[in-house]
N, C-alpha and C positions, 0 to 999 in steps of 0.2 A: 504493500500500500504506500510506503514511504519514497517508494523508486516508482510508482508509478506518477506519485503527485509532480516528484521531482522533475523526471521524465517533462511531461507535460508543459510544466513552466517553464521550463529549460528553453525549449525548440518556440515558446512563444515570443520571448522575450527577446529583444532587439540584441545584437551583441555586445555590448560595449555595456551592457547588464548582468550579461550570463553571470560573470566571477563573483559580484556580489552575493547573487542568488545561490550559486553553488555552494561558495564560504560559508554563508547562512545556515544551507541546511546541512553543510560538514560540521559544525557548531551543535546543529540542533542535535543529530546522531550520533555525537558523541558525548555531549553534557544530558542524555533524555534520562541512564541510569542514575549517574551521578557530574553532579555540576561542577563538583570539584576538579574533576578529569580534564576539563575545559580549562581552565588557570594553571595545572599544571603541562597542559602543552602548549599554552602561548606563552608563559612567560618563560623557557628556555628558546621559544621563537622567535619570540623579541631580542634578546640577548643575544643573537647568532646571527640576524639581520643586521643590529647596531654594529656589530664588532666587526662582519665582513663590510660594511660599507666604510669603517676607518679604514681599512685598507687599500681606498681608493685612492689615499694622500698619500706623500712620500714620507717616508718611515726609514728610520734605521734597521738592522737587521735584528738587533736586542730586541727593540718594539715590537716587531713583527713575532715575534717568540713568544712576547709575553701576552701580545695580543691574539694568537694562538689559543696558546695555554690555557686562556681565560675563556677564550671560546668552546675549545673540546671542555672544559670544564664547566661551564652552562651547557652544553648539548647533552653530555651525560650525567648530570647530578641527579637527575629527576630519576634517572637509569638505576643508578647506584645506587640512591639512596630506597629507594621504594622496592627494588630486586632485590639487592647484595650485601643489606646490613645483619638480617638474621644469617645469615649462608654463613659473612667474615663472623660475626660473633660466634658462632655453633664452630666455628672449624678453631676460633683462636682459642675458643674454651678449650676444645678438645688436646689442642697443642700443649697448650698448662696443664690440662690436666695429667700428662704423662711425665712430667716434673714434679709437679707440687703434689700431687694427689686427685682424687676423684673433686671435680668441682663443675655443676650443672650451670646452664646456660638457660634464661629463659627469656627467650623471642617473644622483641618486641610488635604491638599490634601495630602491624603496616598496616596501610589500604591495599588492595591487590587494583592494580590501571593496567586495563588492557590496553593492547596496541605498542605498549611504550620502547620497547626494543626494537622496534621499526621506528618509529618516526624520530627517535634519536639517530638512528644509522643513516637517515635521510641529512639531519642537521648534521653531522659530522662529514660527510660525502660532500656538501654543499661549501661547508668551509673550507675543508681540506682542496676542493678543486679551486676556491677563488684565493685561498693562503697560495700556492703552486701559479696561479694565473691562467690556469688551463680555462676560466671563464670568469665572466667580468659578472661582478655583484649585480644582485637583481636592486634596482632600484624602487619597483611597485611591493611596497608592504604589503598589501593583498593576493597579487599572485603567489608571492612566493609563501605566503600563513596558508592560502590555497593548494600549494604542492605536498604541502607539510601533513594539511588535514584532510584533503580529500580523500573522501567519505570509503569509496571502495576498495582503499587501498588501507586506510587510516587501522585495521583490527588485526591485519593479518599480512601486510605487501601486497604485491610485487613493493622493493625496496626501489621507486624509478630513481634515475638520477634529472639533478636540481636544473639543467640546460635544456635538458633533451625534453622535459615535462614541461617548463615552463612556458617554452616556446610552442607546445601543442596549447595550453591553457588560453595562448596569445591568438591561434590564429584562429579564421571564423569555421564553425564546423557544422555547415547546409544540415537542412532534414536530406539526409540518404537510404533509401529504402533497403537497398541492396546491404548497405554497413549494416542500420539496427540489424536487420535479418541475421546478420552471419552472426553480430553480440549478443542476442539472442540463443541463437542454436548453443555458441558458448557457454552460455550461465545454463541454460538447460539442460548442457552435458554436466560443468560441474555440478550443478542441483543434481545428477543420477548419481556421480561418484559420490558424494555425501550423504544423501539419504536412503538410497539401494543399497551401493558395497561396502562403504565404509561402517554408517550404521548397523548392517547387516550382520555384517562381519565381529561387530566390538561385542554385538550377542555372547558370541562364543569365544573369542580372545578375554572378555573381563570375567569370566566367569575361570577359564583354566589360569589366570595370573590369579584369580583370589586365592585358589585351594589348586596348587596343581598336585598335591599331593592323592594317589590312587587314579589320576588320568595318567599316565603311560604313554601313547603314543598320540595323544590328541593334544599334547603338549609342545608333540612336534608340527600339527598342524595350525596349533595357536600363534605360534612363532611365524608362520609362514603367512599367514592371514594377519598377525600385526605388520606385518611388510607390507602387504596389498591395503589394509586397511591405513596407514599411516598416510600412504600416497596417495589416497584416493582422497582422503579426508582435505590433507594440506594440499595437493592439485586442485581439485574440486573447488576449492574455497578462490584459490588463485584464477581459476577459469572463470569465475562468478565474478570478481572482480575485474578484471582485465575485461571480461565480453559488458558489465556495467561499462566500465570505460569507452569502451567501443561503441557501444550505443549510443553515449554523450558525444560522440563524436572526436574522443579522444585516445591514442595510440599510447597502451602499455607495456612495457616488457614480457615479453614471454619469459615465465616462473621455473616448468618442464615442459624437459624435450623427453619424452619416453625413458626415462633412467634407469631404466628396468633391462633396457635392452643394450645395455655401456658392457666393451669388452673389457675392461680393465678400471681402475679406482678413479684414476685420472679423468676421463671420461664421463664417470658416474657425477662426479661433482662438476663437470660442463654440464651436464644436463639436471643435475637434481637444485631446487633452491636459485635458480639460476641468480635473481638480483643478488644475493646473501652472499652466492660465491664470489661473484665477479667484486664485489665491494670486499669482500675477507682477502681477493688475490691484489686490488688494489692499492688498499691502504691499511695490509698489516703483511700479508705474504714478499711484497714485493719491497717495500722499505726494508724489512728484517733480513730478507734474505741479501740485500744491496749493501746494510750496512753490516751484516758477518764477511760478506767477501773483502768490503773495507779494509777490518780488523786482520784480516788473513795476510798481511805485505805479499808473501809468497805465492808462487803458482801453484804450489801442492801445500799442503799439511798435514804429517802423519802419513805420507803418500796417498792422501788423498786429493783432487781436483781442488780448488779452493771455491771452483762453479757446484761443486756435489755439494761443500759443506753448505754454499748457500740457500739451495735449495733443502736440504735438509733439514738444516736447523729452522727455514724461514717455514715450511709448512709441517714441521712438527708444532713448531709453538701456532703459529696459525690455527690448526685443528684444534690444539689444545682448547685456547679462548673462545673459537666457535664453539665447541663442546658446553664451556663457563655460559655462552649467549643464551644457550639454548636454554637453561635451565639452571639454578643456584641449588645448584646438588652436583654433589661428586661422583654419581652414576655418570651426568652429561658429560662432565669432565673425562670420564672412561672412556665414553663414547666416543667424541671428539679426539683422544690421546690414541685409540685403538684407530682409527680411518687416518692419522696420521703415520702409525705405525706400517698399517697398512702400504699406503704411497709412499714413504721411505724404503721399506723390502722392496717393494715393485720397481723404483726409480735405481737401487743398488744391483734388480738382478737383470736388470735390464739385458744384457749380451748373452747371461749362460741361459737366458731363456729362447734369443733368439738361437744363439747355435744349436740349444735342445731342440726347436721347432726345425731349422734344419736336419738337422741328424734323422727324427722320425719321420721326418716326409710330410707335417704337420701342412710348408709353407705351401703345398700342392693340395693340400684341399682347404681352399677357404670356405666353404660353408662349414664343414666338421671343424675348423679352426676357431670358427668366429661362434660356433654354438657353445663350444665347450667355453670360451672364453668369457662368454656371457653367463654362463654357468656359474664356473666357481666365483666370479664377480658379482654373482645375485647373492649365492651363498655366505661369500662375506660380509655383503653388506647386510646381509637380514641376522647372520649371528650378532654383529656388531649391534642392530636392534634390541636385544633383550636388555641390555643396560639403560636405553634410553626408556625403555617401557617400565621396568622393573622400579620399583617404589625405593628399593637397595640392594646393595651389594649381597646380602645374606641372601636376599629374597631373591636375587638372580642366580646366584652359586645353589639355595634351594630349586629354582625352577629347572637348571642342568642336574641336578644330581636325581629327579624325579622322575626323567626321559627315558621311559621303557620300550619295548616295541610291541607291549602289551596293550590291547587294545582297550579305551577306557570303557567305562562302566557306560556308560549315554553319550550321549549328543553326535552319535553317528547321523542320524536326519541332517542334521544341522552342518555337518562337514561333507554330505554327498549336495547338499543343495549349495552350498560356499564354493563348492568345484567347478558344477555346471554353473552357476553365476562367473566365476572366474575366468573362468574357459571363453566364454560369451564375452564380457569386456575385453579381454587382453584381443579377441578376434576383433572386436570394433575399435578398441584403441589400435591395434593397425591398420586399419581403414583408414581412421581421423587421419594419422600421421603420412599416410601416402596416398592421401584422396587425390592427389597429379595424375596418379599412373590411372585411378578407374576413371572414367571421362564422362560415364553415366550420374556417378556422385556432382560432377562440377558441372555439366548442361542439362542436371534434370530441372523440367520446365518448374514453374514457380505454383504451378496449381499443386502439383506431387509434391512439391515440397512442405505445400501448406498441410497437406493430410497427411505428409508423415510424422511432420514436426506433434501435429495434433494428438496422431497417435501413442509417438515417445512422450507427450504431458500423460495423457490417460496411463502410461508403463508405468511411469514417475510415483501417479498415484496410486497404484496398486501394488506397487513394489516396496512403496517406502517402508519404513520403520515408524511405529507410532510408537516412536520414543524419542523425547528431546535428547540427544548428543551432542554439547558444544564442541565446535570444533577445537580440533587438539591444541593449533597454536595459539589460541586465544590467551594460552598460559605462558607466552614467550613472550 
């Protein structure tokens, strides 16, 4: 109802209106829970506006520094302080306590603000590319409080960046039949991944993480389905958004690219998280790793590359802190520490893998090459899933030590209908992805299209889940 009104007003209203009206109701959808939420993301907006427009004068290089400083320092206070103060207290308790004694920690009552680790990483990307020059300060406080808040991006991402966005906010965007059309079929495919597979799915994923104890081998199927279910959930949410975008007549980053189907780890994070990554490889992977090679004067060290250490030490730590983004628990940290572990072995075995792929004749069959490759690279990455799932470390070392090949007590219904649902998306998620090649998908006439689309709402609502599931990263 709230996208339809918007909708509506939008395409009425004269251009040189829209941004108001937008900003408005970005305002209203985020202060409707709670009001507070609103003051706490304008006034690190404000702050990060003022500091990058000093920047327009000439400055020493100290100023610049400190006017920096001051800035990532309002972009993420609201971060830190409202995420990461119970996390730092409970972990420094724990520190003391292996000195001094047994000594309890009790967490203080935050507010929980959704959205908030997104639109910090929005102000941070924004300064950081106008501190560098790479783009000149926005000068309209409204556009840019509107790149900040807009609405469909504002809970969950796409993470845009501050150029490429403001400049679509800027230009005029006609009623186009054809556009709403396709941002439509969008949000109506993410609306299916959320409330069909994802929903569907947590059925039986929340039930074998509460008790996996006496399920056996549906433990291993829970694992497999929080894999499919996590993607579909945070995809799904980023389709919805980005085809909202679309409709308005404005152009989002694509979130994923099929990350399911990545031959190796590398890969996997090109296509998975897409804004997240590409901002984790620009303004933490690529400094870190610039400034270890720095420190290194030598072309080797330890006879190592002084290019390997860079890369290694820059997306170890990298993963690390993504890990830390993701969640103020040391599960996430695992998480994050293990997919960097992960790219590190990968990026070290680089050569005895290729001469192994020569050796066995691997490099002559690339279908069997690129299957299996996709394979053990699903497999990692969904082992790597039970830490981010798992409530803790016990509870995840409990959920491996559980894994029988003993078939559980029930919910076989429930893992033969999770199959044939799965089976059926994964065949249409490669449709979506190479709708070029079928030529029937891209010239079917517009009548057909109207009664399929109609029919996938009718699927929508017989399929769904009548259970509220927030989406997962609403808690990031």
């Amino acid at each position: 109802m709230f996208f339809a009104v918007v909708f509506t007003v939008h395409f009425l209203l004269p251009h040189r209106f829209r941004w108001i009206f937008l900003l408005a109701a970005s305002f209203y959808f985020y202060a409707f829970r709670n009001p507070w939420n609103l003051a706490l993301l304008l006034l690190p907006t404000l702050a990060v506006y003022l500091i990058a427009r000093i920047f327009e004068n000439p400055l020493s290089q100290r100023r610049r520094h400190l006017l920096l400083a001051l800035g990532l320092a309002s972009g993420l206070s609201v971060l830190l302080v409202f995420k990461y103060t119970n996390f730092a207290g409970k972990s420094i308790f724990a520190l003391i306590s292996l000195v001094a004694g047994p000594i309890s920690f009790t967490p203080l009552k935050i507010a929980y603000i959704v959205g908030i680790s997104f639109y910090s990483f929005k102000l941070v990307s924004y300064l950081l590319e106008v501190y560098h020059r790479r783009m000149k300060p926005e000068r309209h406080i409204g556009y840019f409080t509107l790149y900040v808040a807009f609405f469909p991006q504002l809970l969950a991402g796409p993470i845009d960046r501050a150029e490429a966005f403001i400049r679509e906010l800027k230009s005029r965007s006609p009623f186009d039949l054809e556009r709403i059309s396709a941002g439509f079929q969008q949000v109506l495919w993410g609306l299916f991944k959320k409330v069909v597979i994802a929903d569907r799915l947590a059925l039986f994923v929340n039930e074998v993480f509460k008790q996996p104890d006496g399920q056996g081998l549906n433990l291993v199927f829970g694992l497999y389905f929080y894999a499919f279910q996590i993607y579909c959930d945070f995809s799904g949410y980023s389709d919805m958004a980005v085809g909202i975008s679309r409709m308005l007549g404005y152009r989002s980053m694509l979130n994923f690219n099929a990350p399911y189907f990545s031959r190796n780890l590398s890969e996997f994070w090109n296509r998975w998280h897409i804004s997240l990554s590409t901002w984790l490889r620009d303004y933490l992977f690529l400094p870190i790793a610039y400034a270890t090679m720095r420190r290194i004067r030598k072309d080797r060290f330890l006879g190592i590359k002084v290019e390997a250490w860079g890369y290694c030490v820059g997306i170890f730590l990298t993963m690390f802190l993504g890990g830390l983004w993701h969640g103020a628990a040391w599960t996430f940290v695992a998480w994050g520490t293990l997919h960097g572990i992960y790219l590190v072995v990968g990026y070290a075995t680089r050569k005895p893998r290729r001469r192994l792929r020569r050796t066995i004749g691997l490099n002559h069959l690339q279908p069997l090459r690129n299957g299996l490759q996709i394979m053990v690279t699903f497999h990692l990455v969904t082992f790597a899933w039970l830490f981010f799932r798992a409530e803790s470390f016990s509870a995840a070392f409990h959920y491996l030590a559980a894994i029988s090949l003993k078939p559980g007590d029930s919910g076989t219904g429930h893992i033969v209908f999770n199959l044939i649902l799965l089976v059926l998306f994964i065949l249409m998620e490669v449709l979506i992805h190479n709708r070029k090649r079928f030529r029937w998908v891209v010239t079917m006439p517009a009548f057909l299209r109207a009664v399929l689309i109609a029919a996938w709402i009718c699927l929508i609502l017989i399929l769904a889940v009548d259970k509220s599931n927030e989406f997962i990263y609403f808690q990031f």
